[in-house]
N, C-alpha and C positions, 0 to 999 in steps of 0.2 A: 571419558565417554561412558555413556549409560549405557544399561537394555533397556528395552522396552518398557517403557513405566506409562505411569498418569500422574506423575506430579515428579518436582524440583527444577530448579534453573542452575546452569552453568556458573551463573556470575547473577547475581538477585542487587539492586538497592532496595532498601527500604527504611521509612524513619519517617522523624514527624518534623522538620525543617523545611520549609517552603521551595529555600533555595540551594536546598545541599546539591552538592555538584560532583559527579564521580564520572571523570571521564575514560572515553577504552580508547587505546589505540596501539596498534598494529600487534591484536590480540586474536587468535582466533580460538574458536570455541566449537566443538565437534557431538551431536549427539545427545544432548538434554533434550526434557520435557521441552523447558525452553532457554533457549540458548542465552540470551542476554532478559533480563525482568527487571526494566527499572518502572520501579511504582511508585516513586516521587523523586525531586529534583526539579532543577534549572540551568539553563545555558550550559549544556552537558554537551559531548564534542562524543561521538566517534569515528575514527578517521581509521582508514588503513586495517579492517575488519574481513575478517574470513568466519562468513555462521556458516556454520555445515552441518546436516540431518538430521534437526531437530524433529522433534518428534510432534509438537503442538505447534509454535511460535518460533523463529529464527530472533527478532526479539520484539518483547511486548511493552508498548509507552504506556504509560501513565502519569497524572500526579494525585495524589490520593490525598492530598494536603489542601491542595486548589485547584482546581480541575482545568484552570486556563493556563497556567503557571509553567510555561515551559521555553521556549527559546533554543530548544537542543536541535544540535545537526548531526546527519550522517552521512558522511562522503567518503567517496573514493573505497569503495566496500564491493565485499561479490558475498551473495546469498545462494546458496547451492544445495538443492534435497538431494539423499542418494538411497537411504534402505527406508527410508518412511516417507509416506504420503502428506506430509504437513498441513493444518489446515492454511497459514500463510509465512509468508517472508520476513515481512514487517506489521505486527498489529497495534494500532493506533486506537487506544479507547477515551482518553483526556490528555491533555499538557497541549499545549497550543504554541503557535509559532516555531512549527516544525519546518525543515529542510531535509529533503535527502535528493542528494548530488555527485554524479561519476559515481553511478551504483551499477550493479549487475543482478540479475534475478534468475535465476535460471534448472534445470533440473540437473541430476547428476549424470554421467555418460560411464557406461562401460563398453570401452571400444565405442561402437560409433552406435551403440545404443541408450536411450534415454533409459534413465532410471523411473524410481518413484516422483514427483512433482509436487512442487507447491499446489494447492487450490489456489491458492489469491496469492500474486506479488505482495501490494501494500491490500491491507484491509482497513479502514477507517470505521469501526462501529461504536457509537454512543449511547447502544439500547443498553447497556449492563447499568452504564454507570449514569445513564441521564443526565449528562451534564452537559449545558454549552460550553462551546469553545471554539476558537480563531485561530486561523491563518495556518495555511499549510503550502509551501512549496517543494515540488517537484520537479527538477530540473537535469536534461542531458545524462538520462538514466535508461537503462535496456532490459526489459522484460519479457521471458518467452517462456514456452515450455508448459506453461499451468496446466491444471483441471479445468479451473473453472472460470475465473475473471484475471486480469493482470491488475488495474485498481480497482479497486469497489469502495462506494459511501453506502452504511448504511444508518437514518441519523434517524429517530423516535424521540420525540417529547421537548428536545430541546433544539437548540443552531450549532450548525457549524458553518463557517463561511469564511469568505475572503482566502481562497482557493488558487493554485496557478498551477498548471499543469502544462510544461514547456519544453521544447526540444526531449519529447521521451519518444519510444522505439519499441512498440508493442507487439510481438511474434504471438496469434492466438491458433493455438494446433485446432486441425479439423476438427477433434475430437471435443474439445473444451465445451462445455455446458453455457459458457455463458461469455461475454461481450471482452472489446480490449478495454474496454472504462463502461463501470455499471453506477450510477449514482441514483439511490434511492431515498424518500425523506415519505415521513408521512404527512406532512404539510408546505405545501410551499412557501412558507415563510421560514422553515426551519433548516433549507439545502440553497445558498444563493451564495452570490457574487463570486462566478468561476466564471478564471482564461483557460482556455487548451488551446494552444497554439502552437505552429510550427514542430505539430508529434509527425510519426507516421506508423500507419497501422496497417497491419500483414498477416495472410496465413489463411487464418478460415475464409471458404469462397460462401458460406452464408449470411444473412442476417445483417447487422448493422454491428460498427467497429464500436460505437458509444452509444450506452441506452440510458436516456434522461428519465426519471418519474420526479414529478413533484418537486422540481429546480426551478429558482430562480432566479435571472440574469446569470445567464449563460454563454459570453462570448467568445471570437478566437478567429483565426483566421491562418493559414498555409499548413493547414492539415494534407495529408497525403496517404490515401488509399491506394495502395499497390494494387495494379491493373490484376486482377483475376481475385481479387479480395475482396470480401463483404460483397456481394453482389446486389443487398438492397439498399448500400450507400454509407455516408459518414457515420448519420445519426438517427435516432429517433428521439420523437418527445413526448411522454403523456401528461397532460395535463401542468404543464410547465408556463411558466411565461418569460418574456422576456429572450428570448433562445435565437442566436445570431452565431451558427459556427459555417466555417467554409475550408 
């Protein structure tokens, strides 16, 4: 475990191999800048994971090789902030054909009080590395406690798509700045072909649970908003097309 820093990771890959593969499991990792940094690889597995208080990232995707080039899962995992405010859980900036499953997202507790918090569960951003990229599943995962958003897209200059977002469990505190699912693109060509379905979203009594900007085909259906939550409904959509949730 670290102090307080602004740089190194617990566990880092890196290399110039497409498909190097370093898998973690039932590894936990306490305390780094960031906890797990893999910035390249393929069809990489972590299973049975404990990140706990990282200071930037609990762990950060990449592939720095091929920016589509990914295939990795991570299940059955618990992500936990306790002395630093992270800015997320999971940060996604390339590698494609991602999974995360039987996850946990959550802040840390002293006694029956919350700690520090993640800002953002998963974060999805492509503005660093402008690259397209494919497929991300999310599935039968629970997320609560944030800052700011529990997912976020945020996609500039290139695509991301082919998106599933299913059976997740989104707690956003009163307090949180910002949505249970935020997807932002700066074109609508560049944020499409998302499911969310069968989530259920809880906690803040304002605002909207998912805020669309600039998506497109957007579908899903047995969504559930907990009565006394979001009080101005599922969703919104600016400027969007294609948009069918219930």
């Amino acid at each position: 475990m670290l102090d307080a820093s602004t740089s190194g990771a617990g566990i880092q890959t890196s290399g110039a191999d497409i498909q190097q593969r370093v898998d973690y499991d039932s590894v936990s990792v306490d305390g780094f800048w960031i906890d797990i940094d893999v910035q390249v690889g393929a069809t990489w597995t972590g299973r049975s994971l404990f990140i706990a208080n990282p200071q930037k990232y609990g762990i950060k995707i990449q592939n720095t090789v091929n920016n589509d080039a990914g295939d990795w899962a991570i299940s059955d995992s618990d992500f936990y902030a306790y002395s630093y405010a992270a800015d997320a859980a999971i940060r996604i900036e390339s590698s494609g054909g991602g999974k995360i499953t039987n996850c946990k997202v959550n802040c840390g507790w002293n006694g029956g009080t919350p700690t520090s918090r993640f800002g953002i569960g998963i974060d999805v951003n492509n503005s660093s590395s402008n690259a397209p990229t494919m497929i991300l599943h999310i599935q039968n995962t629970s997320i609560e406690n944030f800052s700011v958003t529990g997912i976020n897209f945020t996609i500039a200059t290139y695509f991301y798509k082919n998106i599933q977002i299913v059976g997740v469990g989104i707690g956003v505190p009163t307090d949180a700045s910002g949505d249970a699912i935020t997807m932002l693109s700066d074109n609508v060509t560049h944020l499409l072909n998302v499911i969310i379905s069968d989530c259920i979203f809880y906690g803040k009594t304002s605002g909207y649970a998912i805020s669309l900007t600039k998506v497109n085909m957007v579908k899903g259906s047995d969504n559930i908003v907990e009565t006394g939550s979001f009080g101005s409904g599922l969703y919104t959509a600016s400027n969007c097309t294609n948009v069918t949730l219930s």
